[in-house]
C-alpha positions as CSV (number, residue, x, y, z in Angstrom):
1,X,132.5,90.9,68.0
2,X,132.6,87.7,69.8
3,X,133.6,87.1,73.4
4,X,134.6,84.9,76.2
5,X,131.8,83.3,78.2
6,X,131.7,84.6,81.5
7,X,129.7,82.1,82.9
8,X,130.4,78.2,83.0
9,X,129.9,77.3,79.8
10,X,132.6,77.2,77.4
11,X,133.5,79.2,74.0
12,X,132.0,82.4,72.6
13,X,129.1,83.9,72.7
14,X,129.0,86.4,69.5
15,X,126.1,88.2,68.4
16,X,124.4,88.2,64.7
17,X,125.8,91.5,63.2
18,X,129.5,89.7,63.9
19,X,128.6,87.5,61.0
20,X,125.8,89.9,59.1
21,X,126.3,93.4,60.0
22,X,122.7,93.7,61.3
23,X,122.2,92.8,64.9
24,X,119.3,90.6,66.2
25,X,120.5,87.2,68.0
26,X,123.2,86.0,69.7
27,X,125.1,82.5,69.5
28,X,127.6,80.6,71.4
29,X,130.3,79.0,69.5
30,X,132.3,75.6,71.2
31,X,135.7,75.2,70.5
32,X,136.0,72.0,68.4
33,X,136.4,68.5,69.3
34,X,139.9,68.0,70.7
35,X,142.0,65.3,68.8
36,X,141.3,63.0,72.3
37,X,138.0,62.8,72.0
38,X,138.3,62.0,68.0
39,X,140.7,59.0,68.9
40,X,138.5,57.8,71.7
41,X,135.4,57.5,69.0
42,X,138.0,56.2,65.9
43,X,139.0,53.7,69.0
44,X,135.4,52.6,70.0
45,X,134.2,52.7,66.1
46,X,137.2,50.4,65.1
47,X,136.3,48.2,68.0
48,X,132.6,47.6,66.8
49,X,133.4,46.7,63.2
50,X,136.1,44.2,64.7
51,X,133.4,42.6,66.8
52,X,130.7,42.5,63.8
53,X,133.2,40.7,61.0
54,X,134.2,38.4,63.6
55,X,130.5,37.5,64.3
56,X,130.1,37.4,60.9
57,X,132.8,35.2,59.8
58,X,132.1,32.4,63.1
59,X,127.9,33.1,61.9
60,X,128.5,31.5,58.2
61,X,130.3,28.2,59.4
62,X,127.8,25.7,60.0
63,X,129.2,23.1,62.6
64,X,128.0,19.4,61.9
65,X,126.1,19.8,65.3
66,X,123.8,23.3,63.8
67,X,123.5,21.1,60.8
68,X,122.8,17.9,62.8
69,X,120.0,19.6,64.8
70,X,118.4,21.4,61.4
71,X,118.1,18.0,60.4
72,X,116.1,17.2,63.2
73,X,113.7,19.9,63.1
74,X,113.0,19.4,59.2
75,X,112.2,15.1,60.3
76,X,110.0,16.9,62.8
77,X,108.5,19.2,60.2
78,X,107.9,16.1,58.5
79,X,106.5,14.0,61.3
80,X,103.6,16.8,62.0
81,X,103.0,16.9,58.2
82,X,103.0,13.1,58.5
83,X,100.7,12.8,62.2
84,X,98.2,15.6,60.3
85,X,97.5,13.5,57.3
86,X,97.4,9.7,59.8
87,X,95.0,10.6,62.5
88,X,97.5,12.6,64.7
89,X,99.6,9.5,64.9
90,X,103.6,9.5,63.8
91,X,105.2,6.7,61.7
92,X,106.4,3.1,63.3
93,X,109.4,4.4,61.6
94,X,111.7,7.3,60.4
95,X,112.2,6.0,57.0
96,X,108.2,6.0,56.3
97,X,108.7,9.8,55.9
98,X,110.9,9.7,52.6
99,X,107.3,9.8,50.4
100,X,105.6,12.8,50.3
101,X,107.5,15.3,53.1
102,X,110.2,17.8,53.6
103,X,112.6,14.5,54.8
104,X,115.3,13.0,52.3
105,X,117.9,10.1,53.3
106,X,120.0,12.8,53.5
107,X,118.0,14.3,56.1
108,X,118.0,11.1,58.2
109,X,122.0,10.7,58.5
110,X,123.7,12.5,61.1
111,X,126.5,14.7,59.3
112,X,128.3,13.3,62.5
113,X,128.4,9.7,61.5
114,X,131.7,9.3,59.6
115,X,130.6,6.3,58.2
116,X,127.6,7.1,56.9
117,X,126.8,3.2,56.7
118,X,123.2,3.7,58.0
119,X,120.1,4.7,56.2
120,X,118.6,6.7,59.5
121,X,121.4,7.7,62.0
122,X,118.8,8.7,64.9
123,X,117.2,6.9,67.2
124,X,113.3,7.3,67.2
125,X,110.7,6.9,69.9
126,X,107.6,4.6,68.2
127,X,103.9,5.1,69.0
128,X,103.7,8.7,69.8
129,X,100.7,11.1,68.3
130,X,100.3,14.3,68.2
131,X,97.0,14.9,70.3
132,X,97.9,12.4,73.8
133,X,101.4,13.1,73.9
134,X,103.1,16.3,75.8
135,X,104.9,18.5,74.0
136,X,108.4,18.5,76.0
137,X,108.9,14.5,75.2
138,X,111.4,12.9,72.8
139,X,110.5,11.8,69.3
140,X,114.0,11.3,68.2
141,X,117.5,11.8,68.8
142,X,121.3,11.4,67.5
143,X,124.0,9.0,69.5
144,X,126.3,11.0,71.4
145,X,129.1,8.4,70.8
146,X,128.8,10.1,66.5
147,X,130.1,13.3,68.6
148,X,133.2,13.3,71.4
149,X,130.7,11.8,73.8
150,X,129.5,14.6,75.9
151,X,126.7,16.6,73.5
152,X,124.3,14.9,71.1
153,X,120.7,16.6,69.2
154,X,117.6,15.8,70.5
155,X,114.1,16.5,68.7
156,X,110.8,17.0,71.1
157,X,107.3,16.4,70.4
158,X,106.6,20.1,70.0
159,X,108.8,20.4,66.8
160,X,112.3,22.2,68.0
161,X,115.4,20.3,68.5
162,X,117.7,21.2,71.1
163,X,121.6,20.3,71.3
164,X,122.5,19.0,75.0
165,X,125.5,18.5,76.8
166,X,126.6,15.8,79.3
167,X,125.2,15.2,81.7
168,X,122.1,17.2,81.2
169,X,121.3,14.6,78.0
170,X,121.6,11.6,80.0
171,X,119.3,13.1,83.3
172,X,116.7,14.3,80.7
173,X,116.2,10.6,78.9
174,X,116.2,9.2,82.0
175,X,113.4,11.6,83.1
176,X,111.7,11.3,80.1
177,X,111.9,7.6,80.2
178,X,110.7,7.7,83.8
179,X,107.8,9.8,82.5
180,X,107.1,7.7,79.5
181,X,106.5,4.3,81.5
182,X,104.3,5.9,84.6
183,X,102.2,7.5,82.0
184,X,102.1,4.5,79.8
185,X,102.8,1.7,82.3
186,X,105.5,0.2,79.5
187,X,109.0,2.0,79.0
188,X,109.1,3.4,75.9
189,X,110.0,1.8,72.3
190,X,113.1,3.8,70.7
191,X,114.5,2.5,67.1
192,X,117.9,2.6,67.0
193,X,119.8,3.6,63.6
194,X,119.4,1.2,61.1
């Protein structure tokens, strides 16, 4: 026969021959989750698969500016598979990549540009190489006046493209142009779009 608990913990405690007619152990039974505790888990539950198809839905738009700065990192794909079969040294120009890499004219227009009257929307920083040049310096980068002004892509030696903000894009080309001319004793030579 079962029975209360006399000490602290709650529900029954009922020996073995209460459910097999031979004795040996004993077990506690708990009284059953009470319908608050269900709705607190149906509540947090339903609040967790709200949060993960919203992230899901907002995850499979691609903005221009994700698109803009995968654009970026396939020229820069294309400039180390360019640099690696030129002596470690990157094209004169943007368009020089079209033969024989990952880069299209596709690639080399910003989806920002509404015009789309260019055939490279970037500008690009000439006579870099792979080997003498340090890896957190521009090679190329998109116009902030395509966007509202205030963000634009930019695409470093190293191979990742970043998307920066006002004013933190126009501080960093100014440092890197800083950096550029003491370590070259000539400001740099940036291609616009063409």
């Amino acid at each position: 026969m079962c029975e209360p608990n006399t000490d602290r913990r709650a529900g029954f405690t009922c020996s073995s021959a209460d459910f097999t007619g031979q004795p040996g152990f004993t077990r506690t039974l708990r009284p059953a989750r009470t319908v608050v505790n269900i709705l607190v888990l149906a509540a947090v539950v339903a609040a967790l698969v709200c949060a993960l198809i919203m992230s899901v839905q907002s995850g499979g738009e691609r903005t221009p500016y994700s698109v803009e700065s995968a654009r970026l990192w396939t020229i820069g794909q294309g400039l180390h598979l360019y640099a690696r079969d030129h002596g470690d040294a990157f094209p004169t120009r943007l368009v020089d990549l079209l033969a024989g890499s990952p880069v299209t004219t596709e690639t080399l227009q910003s989806p920002l540009d509404e015009n789309g009257d260019n055939t490279c929307d970037y500008y690009y920083v000439t006579g870099l190489d792979t080997e003498h040049t340090p890896p957190d310096w521009w090679l190329a980068y998109s116009d902030p006046a395509y966007t509202d002004g205030v963000r634009a892509s930019v695409l470093f030696v190293d191979g990742h493209a970043e998307l920066l903000r006002e004013p933190r894009f126009s501080e960093m080309l100014a440092r890197f142009n800083a950096e550029y001319e003491a370590a070259r004793g000539v400001p740099p030579v940036i291609v616009g779009p063409y």
